[in-house]
mmCIF file of the N, C-alpha and C atoms, coordinates in Angstrom:
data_MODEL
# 
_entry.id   MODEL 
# 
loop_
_atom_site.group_PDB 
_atom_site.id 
_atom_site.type_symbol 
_atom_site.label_atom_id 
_atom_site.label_alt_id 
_atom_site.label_comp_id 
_atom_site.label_asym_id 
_atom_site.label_entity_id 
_atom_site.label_seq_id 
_atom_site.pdbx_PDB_ins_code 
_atom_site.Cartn_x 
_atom_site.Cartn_y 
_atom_site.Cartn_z 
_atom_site.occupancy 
_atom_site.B_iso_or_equiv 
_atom_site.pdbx_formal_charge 
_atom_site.auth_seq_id 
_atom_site.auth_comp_id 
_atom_site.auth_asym_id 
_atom_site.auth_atom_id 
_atom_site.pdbx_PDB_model_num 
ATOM 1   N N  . UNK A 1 1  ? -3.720  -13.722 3.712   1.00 0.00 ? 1  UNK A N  1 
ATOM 2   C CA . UNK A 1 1  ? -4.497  -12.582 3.269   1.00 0.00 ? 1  UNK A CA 1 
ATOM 3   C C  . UNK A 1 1  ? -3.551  -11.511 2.729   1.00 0.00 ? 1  UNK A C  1 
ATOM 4   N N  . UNK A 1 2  ? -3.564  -10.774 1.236   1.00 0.00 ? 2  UNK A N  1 
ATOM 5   C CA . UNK A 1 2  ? -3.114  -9.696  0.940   1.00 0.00 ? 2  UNK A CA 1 
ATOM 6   C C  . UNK A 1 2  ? -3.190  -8.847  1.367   1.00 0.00 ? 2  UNK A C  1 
ATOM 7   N N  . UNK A 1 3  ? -2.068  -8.072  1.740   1.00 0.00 ? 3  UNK A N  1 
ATOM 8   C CA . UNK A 1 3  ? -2.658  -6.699  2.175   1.00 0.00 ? 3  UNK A CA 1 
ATOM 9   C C  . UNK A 1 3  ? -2.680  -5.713  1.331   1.00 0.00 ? 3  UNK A C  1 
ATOM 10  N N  . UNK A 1 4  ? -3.523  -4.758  1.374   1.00 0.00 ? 4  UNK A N  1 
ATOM 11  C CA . UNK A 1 4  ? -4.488  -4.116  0.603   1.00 0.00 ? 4  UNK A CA 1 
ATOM 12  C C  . UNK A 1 4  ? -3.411  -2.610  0.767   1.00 0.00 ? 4  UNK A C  1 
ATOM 13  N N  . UNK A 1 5  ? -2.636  -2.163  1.682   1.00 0.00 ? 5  UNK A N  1 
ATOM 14  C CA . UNK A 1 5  ? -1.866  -1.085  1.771   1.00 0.00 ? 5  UNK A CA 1 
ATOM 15  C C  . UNK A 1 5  ? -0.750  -1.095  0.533   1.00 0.00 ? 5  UNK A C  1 
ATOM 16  N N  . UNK A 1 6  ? -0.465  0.443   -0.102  1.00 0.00 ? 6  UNK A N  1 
ATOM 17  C CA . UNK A 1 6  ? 0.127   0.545   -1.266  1.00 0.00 ? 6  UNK A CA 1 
ATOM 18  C C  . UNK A 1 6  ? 1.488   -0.723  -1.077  1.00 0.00 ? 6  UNK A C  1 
ATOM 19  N N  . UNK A 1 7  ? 1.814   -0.876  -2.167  1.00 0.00 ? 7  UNK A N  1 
ATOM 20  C CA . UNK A 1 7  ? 3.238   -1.045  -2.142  1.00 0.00 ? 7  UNK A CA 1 
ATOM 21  C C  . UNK A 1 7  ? 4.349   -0.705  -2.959  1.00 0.00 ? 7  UNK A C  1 
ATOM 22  N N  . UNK A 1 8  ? 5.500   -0.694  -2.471  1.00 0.00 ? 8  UNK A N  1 
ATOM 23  C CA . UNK A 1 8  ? 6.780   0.182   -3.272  1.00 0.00 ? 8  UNK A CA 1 
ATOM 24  C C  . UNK A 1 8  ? 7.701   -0.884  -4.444  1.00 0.00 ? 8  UNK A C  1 
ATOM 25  N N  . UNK A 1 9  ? 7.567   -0.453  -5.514  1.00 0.00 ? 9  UNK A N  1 
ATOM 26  C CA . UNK A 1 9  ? 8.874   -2.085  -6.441  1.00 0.00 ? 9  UNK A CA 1 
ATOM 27  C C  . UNK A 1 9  ? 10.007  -0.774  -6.453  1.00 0.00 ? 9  UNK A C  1 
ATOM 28  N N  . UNK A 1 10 ? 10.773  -1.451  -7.187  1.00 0.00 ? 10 UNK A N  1 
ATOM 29  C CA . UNK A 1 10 ? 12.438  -0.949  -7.258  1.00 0.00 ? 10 UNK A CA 1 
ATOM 30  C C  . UNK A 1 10 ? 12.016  -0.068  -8.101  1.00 0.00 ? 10 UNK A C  1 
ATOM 31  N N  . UNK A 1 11 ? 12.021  1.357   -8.563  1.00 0.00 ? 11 UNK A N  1 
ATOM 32  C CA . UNK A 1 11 ? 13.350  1.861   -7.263  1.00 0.00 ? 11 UNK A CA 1 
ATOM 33  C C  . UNK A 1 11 ? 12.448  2.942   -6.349  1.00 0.00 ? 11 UNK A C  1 
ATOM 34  N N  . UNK A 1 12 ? 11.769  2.146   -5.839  1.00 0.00 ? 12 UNK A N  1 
ATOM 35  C CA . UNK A 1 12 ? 10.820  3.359   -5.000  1.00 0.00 ? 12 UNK A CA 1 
ATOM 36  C C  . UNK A 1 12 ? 9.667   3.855   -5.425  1.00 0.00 ? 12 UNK A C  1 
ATOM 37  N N  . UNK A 1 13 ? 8.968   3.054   -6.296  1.00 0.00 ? 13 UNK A N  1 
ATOM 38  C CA . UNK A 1 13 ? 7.793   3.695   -6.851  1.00 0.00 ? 13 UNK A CA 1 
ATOM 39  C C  . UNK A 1 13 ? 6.629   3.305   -6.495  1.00 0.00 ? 13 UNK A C  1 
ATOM 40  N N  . UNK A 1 14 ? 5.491   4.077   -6.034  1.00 0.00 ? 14 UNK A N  1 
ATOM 41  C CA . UNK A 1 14 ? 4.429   3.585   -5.046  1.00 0.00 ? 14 UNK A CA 1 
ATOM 42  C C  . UNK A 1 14 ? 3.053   2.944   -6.215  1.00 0.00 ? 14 UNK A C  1 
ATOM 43  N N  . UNK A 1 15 ? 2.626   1.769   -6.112  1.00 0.00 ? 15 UNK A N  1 
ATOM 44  C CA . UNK A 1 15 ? 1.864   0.868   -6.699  1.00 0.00 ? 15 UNK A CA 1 
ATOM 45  C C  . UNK A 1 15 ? 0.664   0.847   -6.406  1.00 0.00 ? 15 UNK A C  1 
ATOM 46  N N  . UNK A 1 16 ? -0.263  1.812   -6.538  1.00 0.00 ? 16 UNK A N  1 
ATOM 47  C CA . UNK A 1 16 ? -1.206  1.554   -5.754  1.00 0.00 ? 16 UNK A CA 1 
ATOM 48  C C  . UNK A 1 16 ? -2.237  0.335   -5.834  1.00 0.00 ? 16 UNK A C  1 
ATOM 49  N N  . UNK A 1 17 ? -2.771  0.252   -4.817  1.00 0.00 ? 17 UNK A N  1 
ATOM 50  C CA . UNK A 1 17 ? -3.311  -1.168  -4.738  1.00 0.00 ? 17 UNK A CA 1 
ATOM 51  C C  . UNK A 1 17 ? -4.823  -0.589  -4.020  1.00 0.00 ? 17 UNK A C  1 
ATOM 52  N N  . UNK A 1 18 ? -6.229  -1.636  -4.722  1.00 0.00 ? 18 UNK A N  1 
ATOM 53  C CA . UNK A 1 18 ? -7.022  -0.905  -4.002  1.00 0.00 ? 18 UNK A CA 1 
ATOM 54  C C  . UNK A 1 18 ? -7.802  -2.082  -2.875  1.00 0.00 ? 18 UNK A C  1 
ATOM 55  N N  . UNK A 1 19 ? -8.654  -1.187  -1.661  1.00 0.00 ? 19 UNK A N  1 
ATOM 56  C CA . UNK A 1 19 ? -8.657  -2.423  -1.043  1.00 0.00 ? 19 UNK A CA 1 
ATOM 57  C C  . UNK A 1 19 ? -9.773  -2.998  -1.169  1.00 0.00 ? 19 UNK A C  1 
ATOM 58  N N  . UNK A 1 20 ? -10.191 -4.396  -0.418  1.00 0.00 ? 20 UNK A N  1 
ATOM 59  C CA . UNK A 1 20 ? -11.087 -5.391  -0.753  1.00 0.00 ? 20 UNK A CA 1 
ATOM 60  C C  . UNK A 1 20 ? -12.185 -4.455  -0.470  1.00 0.00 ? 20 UNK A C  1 
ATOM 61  N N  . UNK A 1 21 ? -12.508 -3.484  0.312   1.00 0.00 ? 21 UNK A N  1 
ATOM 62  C CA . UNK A 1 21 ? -13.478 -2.491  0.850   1.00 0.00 ? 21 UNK A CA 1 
ATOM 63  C C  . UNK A 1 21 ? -14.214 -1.757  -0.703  1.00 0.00 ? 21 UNK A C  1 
ATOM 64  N N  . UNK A 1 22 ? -13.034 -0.903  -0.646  1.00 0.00 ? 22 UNK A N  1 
ATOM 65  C CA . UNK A 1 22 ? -12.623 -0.271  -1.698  1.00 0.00 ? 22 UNK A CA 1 
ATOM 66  C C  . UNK A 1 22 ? -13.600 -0.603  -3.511  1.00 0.00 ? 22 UNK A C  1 
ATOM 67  N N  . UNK A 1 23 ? -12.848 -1.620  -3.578  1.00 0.00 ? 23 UNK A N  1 
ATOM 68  C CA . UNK A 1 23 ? -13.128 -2.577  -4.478  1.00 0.00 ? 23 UNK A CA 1 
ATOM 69  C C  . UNK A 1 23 ? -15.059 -3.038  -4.427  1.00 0.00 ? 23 UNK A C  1 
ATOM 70  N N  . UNK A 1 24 ? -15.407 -3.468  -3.328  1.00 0.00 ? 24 UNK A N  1 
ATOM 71  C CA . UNK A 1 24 ? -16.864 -3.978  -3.051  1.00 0.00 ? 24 UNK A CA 1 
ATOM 72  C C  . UNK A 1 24 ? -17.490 -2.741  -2.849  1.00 0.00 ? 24 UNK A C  1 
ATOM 73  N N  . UNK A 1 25 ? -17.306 -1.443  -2.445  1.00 0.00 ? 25 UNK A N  1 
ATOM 74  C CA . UNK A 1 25 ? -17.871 -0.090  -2.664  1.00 0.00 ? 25 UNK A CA 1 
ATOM 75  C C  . UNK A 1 25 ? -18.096 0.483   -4.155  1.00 0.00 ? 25 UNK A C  1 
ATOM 76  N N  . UNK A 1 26 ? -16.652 0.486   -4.823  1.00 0.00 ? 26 UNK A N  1 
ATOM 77  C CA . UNK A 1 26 ? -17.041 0.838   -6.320  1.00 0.00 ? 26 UNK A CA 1 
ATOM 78  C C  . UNK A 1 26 ? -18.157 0.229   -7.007  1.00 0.00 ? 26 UNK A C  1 
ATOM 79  N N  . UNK A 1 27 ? -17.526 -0.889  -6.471  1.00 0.00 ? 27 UNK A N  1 
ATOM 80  C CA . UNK A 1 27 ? -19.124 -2.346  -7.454  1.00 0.00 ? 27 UNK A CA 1 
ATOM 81  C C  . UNK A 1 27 ? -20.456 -2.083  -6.861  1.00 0.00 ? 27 UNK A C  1 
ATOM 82  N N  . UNK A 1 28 ? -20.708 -1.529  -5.865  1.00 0.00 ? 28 UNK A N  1 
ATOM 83  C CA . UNK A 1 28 ? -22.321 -1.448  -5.699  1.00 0.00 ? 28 UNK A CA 1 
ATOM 84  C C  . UNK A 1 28 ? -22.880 0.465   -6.378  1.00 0.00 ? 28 UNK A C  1 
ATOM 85  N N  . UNK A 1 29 ? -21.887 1.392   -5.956  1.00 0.00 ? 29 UNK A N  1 
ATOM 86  C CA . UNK A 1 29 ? -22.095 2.569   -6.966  1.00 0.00 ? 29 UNK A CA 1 
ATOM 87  C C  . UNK A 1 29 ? -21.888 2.562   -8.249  1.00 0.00 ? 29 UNK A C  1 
ATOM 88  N N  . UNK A 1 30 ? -21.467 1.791   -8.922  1.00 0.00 ? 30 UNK A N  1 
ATOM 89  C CA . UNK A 1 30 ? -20.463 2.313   -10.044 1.00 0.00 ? 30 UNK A CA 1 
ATOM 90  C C  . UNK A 1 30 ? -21.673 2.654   -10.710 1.00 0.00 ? 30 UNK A C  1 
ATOM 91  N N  . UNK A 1 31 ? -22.636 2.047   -11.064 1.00 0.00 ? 31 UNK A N  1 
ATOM 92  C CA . UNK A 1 31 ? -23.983 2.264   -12.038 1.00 0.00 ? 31 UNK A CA 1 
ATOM 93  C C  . UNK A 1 31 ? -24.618 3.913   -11.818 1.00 0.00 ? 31 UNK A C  1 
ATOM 94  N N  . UNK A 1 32 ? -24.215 4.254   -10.475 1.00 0.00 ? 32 UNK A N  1 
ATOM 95  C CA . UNK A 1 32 ? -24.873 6.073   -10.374 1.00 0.00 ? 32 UNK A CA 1 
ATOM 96  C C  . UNK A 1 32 ? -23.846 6.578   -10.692 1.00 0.00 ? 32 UNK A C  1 
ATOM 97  N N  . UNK A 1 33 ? -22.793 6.749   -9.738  1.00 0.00 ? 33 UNK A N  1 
ATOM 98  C CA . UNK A 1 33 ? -21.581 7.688   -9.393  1.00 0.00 ? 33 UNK A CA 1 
ATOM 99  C C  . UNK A 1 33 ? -20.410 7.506   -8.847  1.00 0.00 ? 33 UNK A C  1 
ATOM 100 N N  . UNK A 1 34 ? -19.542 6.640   -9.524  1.00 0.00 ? 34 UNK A N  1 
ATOM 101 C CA . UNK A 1 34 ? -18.478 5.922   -8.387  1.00 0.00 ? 34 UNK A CA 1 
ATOM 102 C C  . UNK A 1 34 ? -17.653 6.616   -7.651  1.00 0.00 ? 34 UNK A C  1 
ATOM 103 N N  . UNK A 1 35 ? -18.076 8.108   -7.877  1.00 0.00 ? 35 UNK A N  1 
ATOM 104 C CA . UNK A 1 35 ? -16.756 9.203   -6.521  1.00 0.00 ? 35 UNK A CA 1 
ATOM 105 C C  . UNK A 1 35 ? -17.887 8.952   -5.428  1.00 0.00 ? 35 UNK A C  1 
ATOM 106 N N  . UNK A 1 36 ? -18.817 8.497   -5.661  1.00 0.00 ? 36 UNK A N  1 
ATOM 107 C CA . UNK A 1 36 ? -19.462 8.674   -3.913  1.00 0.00 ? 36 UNK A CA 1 
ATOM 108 C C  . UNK A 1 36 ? -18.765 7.424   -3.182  1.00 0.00 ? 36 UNK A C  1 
ATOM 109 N N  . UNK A 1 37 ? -18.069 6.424   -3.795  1.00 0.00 ? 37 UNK A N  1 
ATOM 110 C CA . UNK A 1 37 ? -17.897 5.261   -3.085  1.00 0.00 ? 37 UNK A CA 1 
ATOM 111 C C  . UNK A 1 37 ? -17.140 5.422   -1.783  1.00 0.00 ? 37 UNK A C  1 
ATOM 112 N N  . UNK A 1 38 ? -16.463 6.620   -1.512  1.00 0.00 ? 38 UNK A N  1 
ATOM 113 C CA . UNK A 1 38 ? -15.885 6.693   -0.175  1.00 0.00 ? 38 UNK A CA 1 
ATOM 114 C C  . UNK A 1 38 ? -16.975 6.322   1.287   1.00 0.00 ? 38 UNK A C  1 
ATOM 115 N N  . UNK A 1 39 ? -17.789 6.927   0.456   1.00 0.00 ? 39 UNK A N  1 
ATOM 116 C CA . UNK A 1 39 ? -19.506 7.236   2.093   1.00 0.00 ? 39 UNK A CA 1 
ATOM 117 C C  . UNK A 1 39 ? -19.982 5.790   1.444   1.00 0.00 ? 39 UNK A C  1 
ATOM 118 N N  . UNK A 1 40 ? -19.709 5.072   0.616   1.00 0.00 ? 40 UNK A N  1 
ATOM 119 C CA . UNK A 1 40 ? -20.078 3.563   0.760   1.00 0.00 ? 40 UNK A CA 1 
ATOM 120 C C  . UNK A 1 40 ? -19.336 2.933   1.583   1.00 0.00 ? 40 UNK A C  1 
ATOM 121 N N  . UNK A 1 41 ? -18.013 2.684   1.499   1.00 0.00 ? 41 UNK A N  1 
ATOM 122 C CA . UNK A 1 41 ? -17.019 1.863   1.749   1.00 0.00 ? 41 UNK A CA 1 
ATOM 123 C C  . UNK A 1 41 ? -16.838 2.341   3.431   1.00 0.00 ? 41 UNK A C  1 
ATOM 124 N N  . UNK A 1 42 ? -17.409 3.471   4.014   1.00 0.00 ? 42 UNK A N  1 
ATOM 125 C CA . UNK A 1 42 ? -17.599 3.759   5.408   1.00 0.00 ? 42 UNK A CA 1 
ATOM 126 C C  . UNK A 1 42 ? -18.968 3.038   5.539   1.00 0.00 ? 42 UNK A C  1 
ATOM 127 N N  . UNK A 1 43 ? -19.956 2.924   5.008   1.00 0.00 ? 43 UNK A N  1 
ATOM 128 C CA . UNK A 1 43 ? -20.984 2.336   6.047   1.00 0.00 ? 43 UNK A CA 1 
ATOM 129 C C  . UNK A 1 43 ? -20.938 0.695   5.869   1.00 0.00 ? 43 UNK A C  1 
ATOM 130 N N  . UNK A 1 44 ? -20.591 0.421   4.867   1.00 0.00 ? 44 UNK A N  1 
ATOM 131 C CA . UNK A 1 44 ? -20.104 -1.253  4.726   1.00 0.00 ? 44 UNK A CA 1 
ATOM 132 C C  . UNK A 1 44 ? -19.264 -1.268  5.878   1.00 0.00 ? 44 UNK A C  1 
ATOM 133 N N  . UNK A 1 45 ? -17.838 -0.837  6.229   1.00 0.00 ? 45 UNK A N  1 
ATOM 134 C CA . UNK A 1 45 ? -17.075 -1.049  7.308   1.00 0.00 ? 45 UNK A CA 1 
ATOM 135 C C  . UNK A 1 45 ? -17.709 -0.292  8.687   1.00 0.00 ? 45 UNK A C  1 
ATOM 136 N N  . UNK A 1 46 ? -18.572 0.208   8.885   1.00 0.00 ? 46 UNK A N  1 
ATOM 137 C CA . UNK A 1 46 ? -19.097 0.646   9.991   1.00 0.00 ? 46 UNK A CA 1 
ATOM 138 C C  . UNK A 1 46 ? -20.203 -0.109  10.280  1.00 0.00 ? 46 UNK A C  1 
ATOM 139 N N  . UNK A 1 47 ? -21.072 -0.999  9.080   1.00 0.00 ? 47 UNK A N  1 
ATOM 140 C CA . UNK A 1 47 ? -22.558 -1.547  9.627   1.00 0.00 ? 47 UNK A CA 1 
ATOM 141 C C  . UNK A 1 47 ? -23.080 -0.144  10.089  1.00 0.00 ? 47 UNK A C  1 
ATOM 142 N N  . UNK A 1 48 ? -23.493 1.249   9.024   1.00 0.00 ? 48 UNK A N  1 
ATOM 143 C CA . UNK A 1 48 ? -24.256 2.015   9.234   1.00 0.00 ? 48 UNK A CA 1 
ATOM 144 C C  . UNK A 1 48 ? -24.903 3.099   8.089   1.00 0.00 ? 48 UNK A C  1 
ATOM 145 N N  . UNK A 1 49 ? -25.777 3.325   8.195   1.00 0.00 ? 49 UNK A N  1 
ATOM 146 C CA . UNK A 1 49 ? -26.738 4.160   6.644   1.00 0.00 ? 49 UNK A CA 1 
ATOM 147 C C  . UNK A 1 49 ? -25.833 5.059   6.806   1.00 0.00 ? 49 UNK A C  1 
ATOM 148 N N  . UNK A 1 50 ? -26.492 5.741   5.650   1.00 0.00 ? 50 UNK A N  1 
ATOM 149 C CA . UNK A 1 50 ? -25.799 6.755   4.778   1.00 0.00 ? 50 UNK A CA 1 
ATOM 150 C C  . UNK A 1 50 ? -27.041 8.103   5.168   1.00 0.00 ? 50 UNK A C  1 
ATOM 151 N N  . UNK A 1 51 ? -26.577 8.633   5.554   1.00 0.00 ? 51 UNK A N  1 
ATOM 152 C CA . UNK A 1 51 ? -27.572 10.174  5.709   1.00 0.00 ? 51 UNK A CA 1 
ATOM 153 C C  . UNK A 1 51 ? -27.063 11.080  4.715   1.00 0.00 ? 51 UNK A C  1 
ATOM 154 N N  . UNK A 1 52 ? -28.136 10.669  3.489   1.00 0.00 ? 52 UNK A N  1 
ATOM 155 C CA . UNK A 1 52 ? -28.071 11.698  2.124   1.00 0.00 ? 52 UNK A CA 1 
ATOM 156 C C  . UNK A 1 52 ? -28.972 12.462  1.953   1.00 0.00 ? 52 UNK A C  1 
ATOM 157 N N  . UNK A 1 53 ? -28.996 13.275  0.833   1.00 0.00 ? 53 UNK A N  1 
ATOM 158 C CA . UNK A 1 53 ? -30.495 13.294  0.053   1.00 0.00 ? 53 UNK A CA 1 
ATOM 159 C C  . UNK A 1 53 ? -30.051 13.358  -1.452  1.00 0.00 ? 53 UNK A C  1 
ATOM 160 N N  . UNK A 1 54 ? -28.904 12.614  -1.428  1.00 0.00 ? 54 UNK A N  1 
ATOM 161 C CA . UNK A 1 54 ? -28.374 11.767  -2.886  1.00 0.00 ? 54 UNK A CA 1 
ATOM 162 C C  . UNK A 1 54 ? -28.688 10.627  -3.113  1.00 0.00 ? 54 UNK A C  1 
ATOM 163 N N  . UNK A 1 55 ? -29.624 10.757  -4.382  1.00 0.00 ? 55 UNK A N  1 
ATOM 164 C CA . UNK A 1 55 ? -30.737 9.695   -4.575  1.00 0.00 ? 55 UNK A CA 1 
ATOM 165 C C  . UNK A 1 55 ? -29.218 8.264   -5.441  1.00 0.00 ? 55 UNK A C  1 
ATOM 166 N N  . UNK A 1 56 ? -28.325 8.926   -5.722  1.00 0.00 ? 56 UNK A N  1 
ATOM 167 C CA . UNK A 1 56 ? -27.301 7.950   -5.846  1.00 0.00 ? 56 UNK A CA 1 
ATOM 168 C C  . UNK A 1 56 ? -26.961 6.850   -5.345  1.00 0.00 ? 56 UNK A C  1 
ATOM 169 N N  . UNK A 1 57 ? -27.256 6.979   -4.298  1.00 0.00 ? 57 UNK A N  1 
ATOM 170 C CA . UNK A 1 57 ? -26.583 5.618   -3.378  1.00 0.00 ? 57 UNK A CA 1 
ATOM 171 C C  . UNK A 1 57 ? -28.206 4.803   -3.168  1.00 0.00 ? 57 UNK A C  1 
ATOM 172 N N  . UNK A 1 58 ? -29.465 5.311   -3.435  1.00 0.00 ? 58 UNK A N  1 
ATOM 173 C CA . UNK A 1 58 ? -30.257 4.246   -3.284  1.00 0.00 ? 58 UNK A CA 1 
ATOM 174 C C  . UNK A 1 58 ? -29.753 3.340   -4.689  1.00 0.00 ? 58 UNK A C  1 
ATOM 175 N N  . UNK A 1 59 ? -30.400 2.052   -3.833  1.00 0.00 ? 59 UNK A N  1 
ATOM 176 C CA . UNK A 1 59 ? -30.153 0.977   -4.880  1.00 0.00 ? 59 UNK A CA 1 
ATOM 177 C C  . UNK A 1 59 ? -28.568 0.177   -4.646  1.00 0.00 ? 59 UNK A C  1 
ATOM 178 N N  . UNK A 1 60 ? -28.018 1.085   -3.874  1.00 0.00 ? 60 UNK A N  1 
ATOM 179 C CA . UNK A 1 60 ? -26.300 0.455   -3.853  1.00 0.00 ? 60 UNK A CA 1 
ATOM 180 C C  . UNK A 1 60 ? -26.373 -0.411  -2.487  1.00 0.00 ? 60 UNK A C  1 
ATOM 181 N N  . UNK A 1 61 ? -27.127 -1.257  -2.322  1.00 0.00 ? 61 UNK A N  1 
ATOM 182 C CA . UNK A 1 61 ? -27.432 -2.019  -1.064  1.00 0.00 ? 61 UNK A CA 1 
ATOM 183 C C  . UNK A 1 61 ? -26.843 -1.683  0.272   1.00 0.00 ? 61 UNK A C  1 
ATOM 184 N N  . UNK A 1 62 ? -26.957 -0.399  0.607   1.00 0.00 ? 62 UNK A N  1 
ATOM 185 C CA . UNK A 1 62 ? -26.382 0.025   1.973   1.00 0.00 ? 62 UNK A CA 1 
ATOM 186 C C  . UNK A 1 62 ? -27.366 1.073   2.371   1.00 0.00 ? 62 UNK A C  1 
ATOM 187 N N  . UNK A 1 63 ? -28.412 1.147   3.750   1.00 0.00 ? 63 UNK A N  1 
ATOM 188 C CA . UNK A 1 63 ? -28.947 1.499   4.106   1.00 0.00 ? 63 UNK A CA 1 
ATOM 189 C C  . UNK A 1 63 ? -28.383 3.214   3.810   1.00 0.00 ? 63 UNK A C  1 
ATOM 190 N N  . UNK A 1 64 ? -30.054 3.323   3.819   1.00 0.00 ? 64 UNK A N  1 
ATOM 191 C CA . UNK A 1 64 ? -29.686 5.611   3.919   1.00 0.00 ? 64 UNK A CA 1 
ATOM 192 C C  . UNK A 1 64 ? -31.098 5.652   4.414   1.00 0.00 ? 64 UNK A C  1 
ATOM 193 N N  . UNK A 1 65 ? -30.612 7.151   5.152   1.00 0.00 ? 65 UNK A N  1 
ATOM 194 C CA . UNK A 1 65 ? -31.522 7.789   5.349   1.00 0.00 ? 65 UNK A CA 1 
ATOM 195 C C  . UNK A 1 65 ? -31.358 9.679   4.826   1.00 0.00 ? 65 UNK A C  1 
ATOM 196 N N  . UNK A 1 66 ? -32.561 9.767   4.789   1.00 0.00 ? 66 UNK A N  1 
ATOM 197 C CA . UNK A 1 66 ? -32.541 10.937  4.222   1.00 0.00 ? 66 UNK A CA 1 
ATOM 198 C C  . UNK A 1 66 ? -33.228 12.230  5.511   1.00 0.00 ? 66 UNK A C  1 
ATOM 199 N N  . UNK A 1 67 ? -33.103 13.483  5.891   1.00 0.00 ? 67 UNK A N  1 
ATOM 200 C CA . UNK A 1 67 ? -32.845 14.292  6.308   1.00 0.00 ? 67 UNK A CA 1 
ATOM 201 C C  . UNK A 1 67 ? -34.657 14.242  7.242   1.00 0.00 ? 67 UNK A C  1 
ATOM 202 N N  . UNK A 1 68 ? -35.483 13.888  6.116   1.00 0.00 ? 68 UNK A N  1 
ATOM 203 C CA . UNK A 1 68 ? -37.270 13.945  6.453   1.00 0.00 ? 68 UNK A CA 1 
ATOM 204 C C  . UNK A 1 68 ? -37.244 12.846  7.610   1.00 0.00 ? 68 UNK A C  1 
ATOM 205 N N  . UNK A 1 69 ? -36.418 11.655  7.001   1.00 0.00 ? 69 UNK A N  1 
ATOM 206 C CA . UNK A 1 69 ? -36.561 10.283  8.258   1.00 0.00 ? 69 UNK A CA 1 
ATOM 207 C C  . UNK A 1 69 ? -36.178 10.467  9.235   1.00 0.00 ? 69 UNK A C  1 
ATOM 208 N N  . UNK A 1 70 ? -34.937 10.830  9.536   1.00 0.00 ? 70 UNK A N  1 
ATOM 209 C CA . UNK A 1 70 ? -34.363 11.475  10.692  1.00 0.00 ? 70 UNK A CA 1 
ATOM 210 C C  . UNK A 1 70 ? -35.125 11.900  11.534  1.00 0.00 ? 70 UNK A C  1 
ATOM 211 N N  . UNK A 1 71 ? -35.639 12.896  10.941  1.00 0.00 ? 71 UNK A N  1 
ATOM 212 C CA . UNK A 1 71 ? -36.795 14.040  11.741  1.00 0.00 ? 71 UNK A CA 1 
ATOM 213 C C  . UNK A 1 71 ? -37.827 13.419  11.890  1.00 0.00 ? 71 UNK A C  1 
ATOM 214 N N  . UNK A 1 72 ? -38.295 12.617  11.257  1.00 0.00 ? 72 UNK A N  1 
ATOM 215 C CA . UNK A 1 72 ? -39.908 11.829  12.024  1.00 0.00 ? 72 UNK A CA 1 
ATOM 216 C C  . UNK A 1 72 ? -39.060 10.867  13.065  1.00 0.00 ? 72 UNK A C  1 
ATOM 217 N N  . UNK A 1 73 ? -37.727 9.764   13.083  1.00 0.00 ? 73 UNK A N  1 
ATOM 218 C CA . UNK A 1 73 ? -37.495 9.180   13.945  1.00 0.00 ? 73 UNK A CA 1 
ATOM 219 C C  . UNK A 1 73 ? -36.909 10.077  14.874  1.00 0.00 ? 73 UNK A C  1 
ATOM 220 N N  . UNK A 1 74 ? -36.700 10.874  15.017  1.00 0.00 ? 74 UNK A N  1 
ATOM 221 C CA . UNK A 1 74 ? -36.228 11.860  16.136  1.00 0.00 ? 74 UNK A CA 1 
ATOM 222 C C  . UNK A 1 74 ? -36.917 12.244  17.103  1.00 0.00 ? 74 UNK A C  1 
ATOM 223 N N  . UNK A 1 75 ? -38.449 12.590  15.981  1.00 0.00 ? 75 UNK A N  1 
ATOM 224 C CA . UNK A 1 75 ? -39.519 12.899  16.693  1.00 0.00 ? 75 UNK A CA 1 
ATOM 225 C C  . UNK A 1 75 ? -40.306 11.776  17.625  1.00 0.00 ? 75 UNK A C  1 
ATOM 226 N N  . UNK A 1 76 ? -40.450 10.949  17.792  1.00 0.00 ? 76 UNK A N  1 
ATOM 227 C CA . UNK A 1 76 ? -40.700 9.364   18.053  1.00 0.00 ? 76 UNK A CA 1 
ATOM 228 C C  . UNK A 1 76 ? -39.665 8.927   18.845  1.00 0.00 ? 76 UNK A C  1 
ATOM 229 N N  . UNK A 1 77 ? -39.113 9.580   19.617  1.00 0.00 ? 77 UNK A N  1 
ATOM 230 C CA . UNK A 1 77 ? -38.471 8.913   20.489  1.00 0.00 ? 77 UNK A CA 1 
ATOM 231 C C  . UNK A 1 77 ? -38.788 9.586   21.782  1.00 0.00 ? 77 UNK A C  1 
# 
């Protein structure tokens, strides 16, 4: 397995490299907004929604919830 952390060639210059995360986050935003891909690439590696009310990330196959859901499942418990 590659690892995904930068790496340095001669004479010290940092290469960046992006990771497999990284990479599978851009590809499900890129069509809205690909600076949100950070709060992708956390709930892919966490197995957890996204609490937005950035209609951006619907459609990027990673659960969200939005601020109204919360509050009715909050209420319901």
């Amino acid at each position: 397995m590659r690892s995904w952390w930068p790496t340095v060639d001669w004479p010290g210059n940092i290469v960046a490299e992006q990771s497999p995360v990284e990479i599978a986050a851009k590809a499900r935003i890129a069509r809205r907004d690909e600076r949100d891909w950070p709060a992708v690439a956390a709930s892919l590696l966490l197995d957890c929604p996204i609490w937005t009310e950035d209609r951006d990330f619907f459609g990027a196959g990673v659960a969200t919830w939005t601020t109204e859901t919360i509050s009715i499942y909050l209420d319901t418990c």
